[in-house]
Residue frames as qw, qx, qy, qz and C-alpha x, y, z in Angstrom:
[[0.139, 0.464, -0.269, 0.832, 33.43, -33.19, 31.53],
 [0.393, -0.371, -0.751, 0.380, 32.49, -32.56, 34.98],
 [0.015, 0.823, 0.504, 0.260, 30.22, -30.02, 36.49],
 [0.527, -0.597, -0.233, 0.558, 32.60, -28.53, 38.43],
 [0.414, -0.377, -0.292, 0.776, 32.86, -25.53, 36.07],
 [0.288, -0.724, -0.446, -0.440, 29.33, -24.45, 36.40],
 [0.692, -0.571, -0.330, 0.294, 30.52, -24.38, 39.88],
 [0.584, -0.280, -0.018, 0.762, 33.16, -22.14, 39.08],
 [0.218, 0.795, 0.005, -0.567, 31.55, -19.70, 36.78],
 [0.170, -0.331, 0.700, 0.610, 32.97, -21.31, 33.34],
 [0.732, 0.344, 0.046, -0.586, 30.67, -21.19, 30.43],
 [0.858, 0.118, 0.487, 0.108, 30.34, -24.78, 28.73],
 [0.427, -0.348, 0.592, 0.589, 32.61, -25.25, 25.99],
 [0.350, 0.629, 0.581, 0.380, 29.95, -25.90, 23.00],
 [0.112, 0.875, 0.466, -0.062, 29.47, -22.46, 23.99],
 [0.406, -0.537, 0.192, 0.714, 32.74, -20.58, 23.40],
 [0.301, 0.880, -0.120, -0.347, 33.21, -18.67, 20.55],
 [0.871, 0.167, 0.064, 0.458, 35.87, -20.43, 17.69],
 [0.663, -0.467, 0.154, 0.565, 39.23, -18.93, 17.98],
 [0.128, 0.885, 0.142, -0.424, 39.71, -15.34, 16.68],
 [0.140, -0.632, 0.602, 0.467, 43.29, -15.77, 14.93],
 [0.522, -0.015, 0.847, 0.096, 41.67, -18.67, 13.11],
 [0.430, 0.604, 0.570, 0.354, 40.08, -16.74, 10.63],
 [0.424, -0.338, 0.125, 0.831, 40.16, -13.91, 8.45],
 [0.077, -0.256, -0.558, -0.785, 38.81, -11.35, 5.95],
 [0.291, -0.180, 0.134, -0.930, 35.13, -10.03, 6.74],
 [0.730, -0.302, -0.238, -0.565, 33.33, -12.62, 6.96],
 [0.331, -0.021, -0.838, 0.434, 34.48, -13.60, 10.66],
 [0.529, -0.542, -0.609, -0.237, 31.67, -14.77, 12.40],
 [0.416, -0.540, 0.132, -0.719, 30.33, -12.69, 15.36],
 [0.195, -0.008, 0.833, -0.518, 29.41, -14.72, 18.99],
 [0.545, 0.275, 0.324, -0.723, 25.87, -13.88, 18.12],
 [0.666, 0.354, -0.402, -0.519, 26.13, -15.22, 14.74],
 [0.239, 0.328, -0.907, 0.115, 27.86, -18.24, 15.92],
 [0.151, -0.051, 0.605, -0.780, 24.88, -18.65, 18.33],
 [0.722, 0.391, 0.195, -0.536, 22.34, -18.61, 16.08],
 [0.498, 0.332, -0.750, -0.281, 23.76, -21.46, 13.86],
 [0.061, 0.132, -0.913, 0.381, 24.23, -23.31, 16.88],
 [0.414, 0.188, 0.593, -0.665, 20.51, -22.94, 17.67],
 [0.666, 0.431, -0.113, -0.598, 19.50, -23.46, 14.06],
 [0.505, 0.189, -0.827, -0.159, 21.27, -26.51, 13.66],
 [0.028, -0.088, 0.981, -0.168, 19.51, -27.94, 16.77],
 [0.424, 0.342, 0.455, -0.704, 16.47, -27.16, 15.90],
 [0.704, 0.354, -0.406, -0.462, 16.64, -29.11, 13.02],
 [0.418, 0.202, -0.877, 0.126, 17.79, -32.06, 14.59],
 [0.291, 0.199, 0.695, -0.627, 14.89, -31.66, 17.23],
 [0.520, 0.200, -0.234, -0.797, 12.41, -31.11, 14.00],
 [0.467, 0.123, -0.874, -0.048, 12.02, -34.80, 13.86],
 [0.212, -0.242, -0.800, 0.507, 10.53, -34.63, 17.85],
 [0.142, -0.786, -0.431, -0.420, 8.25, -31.80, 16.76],
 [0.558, -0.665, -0.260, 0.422, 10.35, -30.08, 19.31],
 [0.430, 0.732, -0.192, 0.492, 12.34, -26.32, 19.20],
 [0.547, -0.524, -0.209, 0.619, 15.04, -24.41, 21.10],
 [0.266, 0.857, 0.194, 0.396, 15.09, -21.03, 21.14],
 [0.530, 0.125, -0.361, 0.757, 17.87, -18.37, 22.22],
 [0.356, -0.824, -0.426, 0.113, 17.07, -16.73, 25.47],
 [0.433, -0.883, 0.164, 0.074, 19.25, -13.46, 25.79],
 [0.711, 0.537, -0.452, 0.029, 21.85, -14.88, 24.72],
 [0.144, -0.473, 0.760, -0.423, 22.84, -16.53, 27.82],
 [0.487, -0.069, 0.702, -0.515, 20.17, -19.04, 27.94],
 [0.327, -0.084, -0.767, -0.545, 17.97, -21.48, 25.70],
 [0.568, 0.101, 0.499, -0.646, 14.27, -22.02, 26.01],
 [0.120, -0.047, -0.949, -0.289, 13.56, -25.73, 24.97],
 [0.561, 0.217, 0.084, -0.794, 9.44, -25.96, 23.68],
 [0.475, 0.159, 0.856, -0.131, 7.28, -29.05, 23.53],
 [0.100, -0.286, -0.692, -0.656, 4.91, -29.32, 20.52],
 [0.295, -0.721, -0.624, -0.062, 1.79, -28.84, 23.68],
 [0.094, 0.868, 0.044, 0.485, 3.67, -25.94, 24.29],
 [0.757, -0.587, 0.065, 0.280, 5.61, -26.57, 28.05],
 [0.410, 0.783, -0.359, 0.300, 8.90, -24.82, 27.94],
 [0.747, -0.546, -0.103, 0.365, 12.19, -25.09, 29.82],
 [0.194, 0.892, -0.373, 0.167, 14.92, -22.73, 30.23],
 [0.908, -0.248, 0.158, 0.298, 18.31, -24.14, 30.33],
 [0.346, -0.792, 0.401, 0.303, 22.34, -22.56, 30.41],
 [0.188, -0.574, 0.679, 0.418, 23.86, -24.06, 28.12],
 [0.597, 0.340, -0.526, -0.500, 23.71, -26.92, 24.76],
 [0.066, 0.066, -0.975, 0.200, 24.68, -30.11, 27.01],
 [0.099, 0.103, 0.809, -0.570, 21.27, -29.15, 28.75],
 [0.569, 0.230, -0.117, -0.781, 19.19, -28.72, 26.11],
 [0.536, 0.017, -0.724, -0.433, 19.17, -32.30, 25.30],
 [0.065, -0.148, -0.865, 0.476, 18.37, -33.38, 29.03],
 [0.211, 0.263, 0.340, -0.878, 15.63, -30.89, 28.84],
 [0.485, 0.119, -0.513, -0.698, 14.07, -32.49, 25.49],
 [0.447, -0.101, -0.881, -0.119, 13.93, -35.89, 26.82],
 [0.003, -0.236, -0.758, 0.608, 12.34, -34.80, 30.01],
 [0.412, 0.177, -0.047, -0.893, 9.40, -32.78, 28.06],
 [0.751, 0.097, -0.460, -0.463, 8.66, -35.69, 25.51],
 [0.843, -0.200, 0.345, -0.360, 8.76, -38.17, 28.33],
 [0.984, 0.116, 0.088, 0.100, 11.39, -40.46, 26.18],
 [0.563, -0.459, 0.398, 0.561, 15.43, -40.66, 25.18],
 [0.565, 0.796, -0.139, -0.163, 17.12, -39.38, 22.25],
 [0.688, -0.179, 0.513, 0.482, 19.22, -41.44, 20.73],
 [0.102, 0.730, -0.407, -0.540, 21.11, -39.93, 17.68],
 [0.052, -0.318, 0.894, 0.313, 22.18, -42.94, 16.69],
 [0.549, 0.246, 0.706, -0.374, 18.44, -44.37, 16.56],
 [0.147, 0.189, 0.646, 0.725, 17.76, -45.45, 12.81],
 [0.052, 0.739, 0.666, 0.087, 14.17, -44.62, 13.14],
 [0.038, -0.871, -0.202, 0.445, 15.11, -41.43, 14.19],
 [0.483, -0.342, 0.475, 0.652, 17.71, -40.86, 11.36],
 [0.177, 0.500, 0.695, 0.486, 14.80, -41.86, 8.83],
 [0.007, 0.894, 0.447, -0.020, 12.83, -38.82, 10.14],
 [0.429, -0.612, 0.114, 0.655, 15.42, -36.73, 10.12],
 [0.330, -0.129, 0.625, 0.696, 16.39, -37.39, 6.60],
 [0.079, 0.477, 0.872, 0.074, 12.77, -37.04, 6.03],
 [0.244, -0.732, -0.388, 0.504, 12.16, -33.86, 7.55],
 [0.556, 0.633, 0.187, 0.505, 12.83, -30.63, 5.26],
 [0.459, -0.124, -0.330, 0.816, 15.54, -28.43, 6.42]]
């Protein structure tokens, strides 16, 4: 996707809400609640970097080194730009080494 719509005022897709008609009964999920998963699954997939993200407002995320440096950042795309620029290296998903710590890691 292109950036053009930050530019416009459109919030990033990861961040929408799933589609309201798509579920039913009481236990449709909330924005907020949806929000916090979203933040609790990456913060297990950062556990592995000794890194967190935390929800800012709900409009924002504040991504946190292990030496404690923080960034604030709009949206999920930019939380991973914002990891690799703290720890000084790339994340690769696909990196076995990083997989093994993952799998390693208790949830």
């Amino acid at each position: 996707m292109c950036g053009l719509c930050g530019l416009l005022g459109i919030v990033h897709w990861a961040e929408i809400s799933a589609h309201r008609q798509a579920f039913g009964g009481d236990g449709t999920p909330t924005p907020r609640s949806e929000r916090i998963e979203r933040t609790r699954l990456v913060n297990a997939a950062l556990r592995p970097r000794r890194m967190k993200v935390g929800d800012f407002q709900a409009t924002s995320y504040v991504v946190s080194s292990p030496t404690g440096r923080q960034e604030v950042v709009d949206d999920l795309q930019a939380v991973w730009s914002a990891v690799e620029r703290l720890s000084g290296r790339p994340i690769d998903p696909l990196d076995e080494g990083y997989l093994r710590d993952l799998a390693r890691v208790p949830a």
